[in-house]
Structure formats: structure tokens, C-alpha cells
C-alpha positions, 0 to 999 in steps of 0.5 A: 415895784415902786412904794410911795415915798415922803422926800429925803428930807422928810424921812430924816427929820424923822426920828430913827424910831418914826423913820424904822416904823415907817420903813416898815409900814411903806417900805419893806413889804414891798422889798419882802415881795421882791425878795419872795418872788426873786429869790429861789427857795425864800419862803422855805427858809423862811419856815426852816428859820422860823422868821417872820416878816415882823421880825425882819422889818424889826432887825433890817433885812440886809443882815439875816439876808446876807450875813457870812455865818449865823446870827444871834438875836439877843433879848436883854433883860432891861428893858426887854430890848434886842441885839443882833451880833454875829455868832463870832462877835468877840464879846458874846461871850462876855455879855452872856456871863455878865447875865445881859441876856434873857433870850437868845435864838440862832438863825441862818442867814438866807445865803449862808443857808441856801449854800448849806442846802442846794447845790452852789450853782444856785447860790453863786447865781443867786449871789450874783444877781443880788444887786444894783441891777441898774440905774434908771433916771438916776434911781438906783433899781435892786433885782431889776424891780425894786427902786431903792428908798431915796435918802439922798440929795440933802444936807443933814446937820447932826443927824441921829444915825444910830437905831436907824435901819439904812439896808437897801437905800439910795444914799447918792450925793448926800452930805453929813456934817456932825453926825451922832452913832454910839452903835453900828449903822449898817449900811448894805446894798446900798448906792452911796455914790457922792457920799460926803461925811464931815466932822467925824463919824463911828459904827458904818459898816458898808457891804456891797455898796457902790461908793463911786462913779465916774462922775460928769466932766471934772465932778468926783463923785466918791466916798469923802471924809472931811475934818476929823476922825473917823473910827470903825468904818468897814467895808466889804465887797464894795466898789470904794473910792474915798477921799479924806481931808484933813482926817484920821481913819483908825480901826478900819477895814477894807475887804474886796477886790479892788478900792482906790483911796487918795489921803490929804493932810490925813493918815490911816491907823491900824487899817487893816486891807484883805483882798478877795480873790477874783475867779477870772485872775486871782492873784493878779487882782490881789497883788493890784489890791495889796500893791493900793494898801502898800502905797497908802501906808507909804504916803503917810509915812507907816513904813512897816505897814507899807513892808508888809503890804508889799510881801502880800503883792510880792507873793502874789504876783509871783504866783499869778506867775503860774498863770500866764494866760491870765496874767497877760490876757490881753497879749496872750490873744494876740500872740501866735502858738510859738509866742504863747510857748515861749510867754509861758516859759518866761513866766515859769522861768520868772515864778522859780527866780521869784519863789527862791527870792521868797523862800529865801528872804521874803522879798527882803522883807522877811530876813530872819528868813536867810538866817534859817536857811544859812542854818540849813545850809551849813547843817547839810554841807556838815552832813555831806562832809561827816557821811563822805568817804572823800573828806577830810572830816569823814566821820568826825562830826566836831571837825565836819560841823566846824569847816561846815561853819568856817567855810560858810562864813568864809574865814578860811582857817586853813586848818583843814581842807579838802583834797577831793576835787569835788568837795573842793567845789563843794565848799566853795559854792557853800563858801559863796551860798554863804556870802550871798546869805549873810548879805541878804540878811544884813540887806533885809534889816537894813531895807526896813526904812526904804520907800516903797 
């Protein structure tokens, strides 16, 4: 269904008041038609809500559309203005005890409240189908029928972003230099492919948002950052590749399943990086995820980030080691009955070797760890020696803790020692497990500047 449009440039000249009201006039009917004839039980939550189109014309539609929990509509008592937060949002509260607020009403979102009420076939297809189903004649087409509004192809010098309801438009190839935003812009379902944002920007949230493609012959067409900070960017669910030149990206986000990012003579600071399971290889994409967040840290230098991404696609990729038709799905097809036996063993026989290393020091990155279990191991070994009828230390648990002790740190007083040829294997395995232990610990503090 396609609306009549004024071009790109036209719509932004606009201010953002004109632009919403516009939106709502030429724009948002139509995508309120689509949504009524494409999405199962939509006019029964509609009623269930008590919303109205006004109201979400008002407010954008993205939000009370797709939001993961409850949403609070605020009515301020200057100026008898609105406010949409999350039921989360942190500082609700606040705002309530500093007597802002003279209303407020709590809606479901339309899928937070189709899985509450259906069965969650129909909500992971509806889920599923809601996107970009397809791009025709470049245009960007939501649910096979509705071309998103076209704000790209434009260049905009110090455009006025905040206020400005931008769900479900087509963003491609547009170029931002200067913008102005003190709240959050939100950006969701969106096509922004080629988007290019210069001088520093805050307050863009994206969800499902393609951000890149392959582009034409040398022609990168991804998400890119040039010249100055950029502050609050999250992005959730999105396909993102970005670009940042000569930038700082501080208190950022990135959830989803996969992203790519390319830093020059830029860095990253409290960014923060959570991976999404996939259905079809749920471990095996995480690890990929967290492996990107670890090299990012990496490159500007942020060693400890870097450290702890690192644990994340360690831990990972030992548990996709459960799954080996999964984790090698390509080889797996090809293989015989007897080749799949002895993948499967391998990746089992790998899981144990990488679940001790794990339990032990964390992958090196969690030494404390080895410190724990060095203080199991010779709480144990004292056990055997006090309770053992055979040992030097029977029912003496001073001397059982002491050779415990002694033994694990291979000092080897010789004070005491055992006659029992089994407890003299015992405390020497103990005295082994012990040096390892003690090597892991010390290894681990001192791997925390490695390079990863």
C-alpha cells in the first residue's frame, strides 16, 4: 500500500511537530490498515488496551508494537505533556516521587501481549514475519505491502532529531552532519543501509534495523560514524556493520546475533555486547558474537574487556561442543555413520578437557578460581588421610590438615610420611595436582596483559 509522499528533503525541513503531524495525516493510517489486516488478533488488543489509532499516531507505533515488557504513558503536570518509558526504566521512580507525573496508564505491547494470550506458534510466526519483507525497485516493502516513508538520499546540516517520530522509514544512504537530539530517537524497523552520521550524536536507539548490505562492486554501504562522540546508541536485533573514524563511542549497546564493526583512530568505552541465541546453533553463534566484542576491545587496547569477552566465547564454544552435528554442519552431511560416531566422541572427549579448564581457572581468565579449588583439594586429601585406617595421620585432624597442606605445596618436610603404597600415590598425585594448581594461579594473574 503505498501513501503519497512529499520528497526526502521536504519532510525534513519540516519541523519535527509539522513532520509528526504529517505522519499522521499521510503516513500512519495506511501502516494502522496493514497492521490491522496482517497481524492476528490486532483489533482484540487493540480493545483489550483501550488504545486507539490517535494514540498511537501520537506516541509512534514501533514501541506499543514491539517493546519486550509493558509500557508506561506518562502525563506531566507542566504543560500537560507525555512521556513513554518502559515499566523498567530506572528512573520511573524518581520521577514519580518528585511529583512530575499527573497520570499515568499501563499498556501491553501487541506482542509482549499476543504471547501472554495465544499459543507461542502464532507469535513466533507472527514475530517472524514482521519485517522488511523485500526491496523492490530499491524501496524498502514492510509485510509484503507497505513501502516504508523514504527519508533518505539527503544530506541534512544540523537537523533537529528529537521529537521526531522515525519507526518504519527508509533511512538508506542518508548523511547526517551536526545533529541536534537531548531525547531518545527511536529508530525501529527500519532500513538505514548506508547511513553516514558526522560531528556527534546521542539518544538513537535502533531495533530490528537493517544497517548494511553488500553494496556494489568497492561501495560499502554500512552504518558509519565520523568525527566525534557518540553517546547512547543501542542496537538490538539489528543486522549492524559500522564504521567509526576518528570517534568515541561511550555507553553503547549491541544486542543480536551477529554484528561486525571496524574502529580507525577511534575507541569504544563502557560498550557493552549481549549475544542472542540462535534456534539453528545456539552456542556456536554466541561464541562468533563474543569472539567480534573481544577483538574490539582488543584493538583499542581495553585488555580487561577484551578478557572478559574472551570467557564468554571460551564458554561457548565449549558447550556448543555438546552439539557436534551443529557445530560442524557442513562436514557432518558428508560424513559416513562411523565418521559421525567418532566427530561425535572427539567433540565430547573435547567438551571434558574444556569443562576442567573452565572449572578450574576459567579459561585463565578466572584465576581466583584455581585458588578455590586448590582449597577443595587439600580440604579432601585431609579428609582421606584423617578417616583412613592406613595413614600415618588416622584420626588426627591437626597432623591430617598439616601433611594435607605440606604435601599439596610440595615442601616435603619428611616428618611425616605414609607407609601404605596407596596413600603414597595419593599424596603424590595430590603433590602434582598442587603444582599444576599453583601454576594455573600464578599463570592466570599474570596472562591479564596478554593480547587476545
Amino acid at each position: 500500500m503505498e501513501v503519497t509522499v512529499l520528497n526526502s528533503a521536504k519532510l525534513w525541513n519540516l519541523s519535527p511537530e509539522k513532520f509528526n503531524e504529517w505522519r499522521r495525516n499521510h503516513d500512519y493510517p495506511a501502516l494502522f490498515k496493514v497492521f490491522e489486516n496482517k497481524l492476528p488478533h490486532y483489533n482484540e488488543w487493540i480493545e483489550s488496551q483501550n488504545l486507539s489509532s490517535d494514540l498511537l499516531f501520537k506516541h509512534g507505533f514501533a514501541r506499543f508494537i514491539s517493546s519486550d515488557e509493558p509500557l508506561i504513558l506518562c502525563e506531566y503536570k507542566i504543560n500537560d505533556t507525555y512521556m513513554l518509558f518502559e515499566k523498567s526504566f530506572k528512573k520511573l521512580n524518581s520521577i514519580r516521587k518528585a511529583g512530575w507525573i499527573k497520570k499515568e496508564v499501563e499498556y501491553q505491547p501487541y506482542f509482549y501481549w499476543l504471547n501472554n494470550n495465544y499459543d507461542k506458534t502464532t507469535y513466533e510466526e507472527t514475530k517472524r514475519g514482521f519485517i522488511i519483507s523485500s526491496w523492490i525497485g530499491g524501496r524498502p516493502q514492510f509485510l509484503k505491502e507497505h513501502f516504508l516513508l523514504n527519508l533518505g538520499g539527503v544530506h541534512l546540516t544540523a537537523p533537529m532529531l528529537s521529537g521526531r517520530l522515525l519507526d518504519f522509514t527508509c533511512l538508506d544512504d542518508l548523511k547526517i552532519i551536526g545533529a541536534l537530539s537531548n531525547t531518545h530517537t527511536y529508530l525501529w524497523h527500519c532500513s538505514a543501509i548506508g547511513l553516514e552520521i558526522s560531528g556527534g550524536l546521542a539518544f538513537l536507539d535502533f531495533y530490528n534495523t537493517k544497517l548494511w548490505d553488500n553494496g556494489y562492486a568497492s561501495v560499502k554501504r554500512e552504518l558509519t560514524l565520523k568525527d566525534g562522540i557518540f553517546q547512547d546508541f543501542h542496537f538490538k536485533d539489528c543486522e549492524l556493520h559500522f564504521h567509526a573514524t576518528r570517534s568515541t563511542l561511550t555507553r553503547c549497546s549491541i544486542e543480536g546475533k551477529n554484528f561486525d564493526a571496524t574502529l580507525e583512530h577511534s575507541k569504544v568505552d563502557n560498550f557493552s555486547f549481549r549475544s542472542i541465541r540462535s534456534k539453528t546453533n545456539p552456542f556456536h553463534s554466541r561464541k562468533n558474537f563474543y569472539a567480534k566484542a573481544k577483538s574490539l576491545f582488543s584493538s583499542v587496547g581495553n585488555t580487561s574487556e577484551a578478557g572478559n569477552y574472551f570467557f564468554k566465547e571460551q564458554k561457548n564454544h565449549m558447550l556448543s561442543l555438546l552439539f557436534p552435528k551443529k557445530s560442524n554442519w557442513e562436514a557432518w552431511h558428508h560424513k559416513n555413520t562411523v565418521s559421525k560416531v567418532i566427530l561425535g566422541l572427539k567433540s565430547y572427549l573435547k567438551f571434558l578437557g574444556s569443562f576442567a579448564n573452565y572449572v578450574v581457572w576459567g579459561f585463565g581468565e578466572r584465576p581466583i578460581r584455581s585458588l578455590f579449588f586448590s582449597s577443595g583439594v587439600i580440604a579432601v586429601s585431609a579428609l582421606v588421610y584423617l578417616l583412613s585406617p592406613d595413614s600415618a595421620t588416622y584420626e588426627d585432624p591437626v597432623k591430617s590438615i598439616y601433611f594435607s597442606m605440606v604435601t599439596f605445596v610440595t615442601l616435603g618436610y619428611g616428618d611425616i610420611s605414609q607407609d601404605k603404597p596407596w596413600l603414597q600415590i595419593y599424596s603424590s598425585i595430590q603433590a602434582f595436582s598442587g603444582m599444576v594448581l599453583m601454576g594455573l594461579f600464578l599463570a592466570g594473574f599474570a596472562s591479564k596483559s596478554k593480547s587476545y
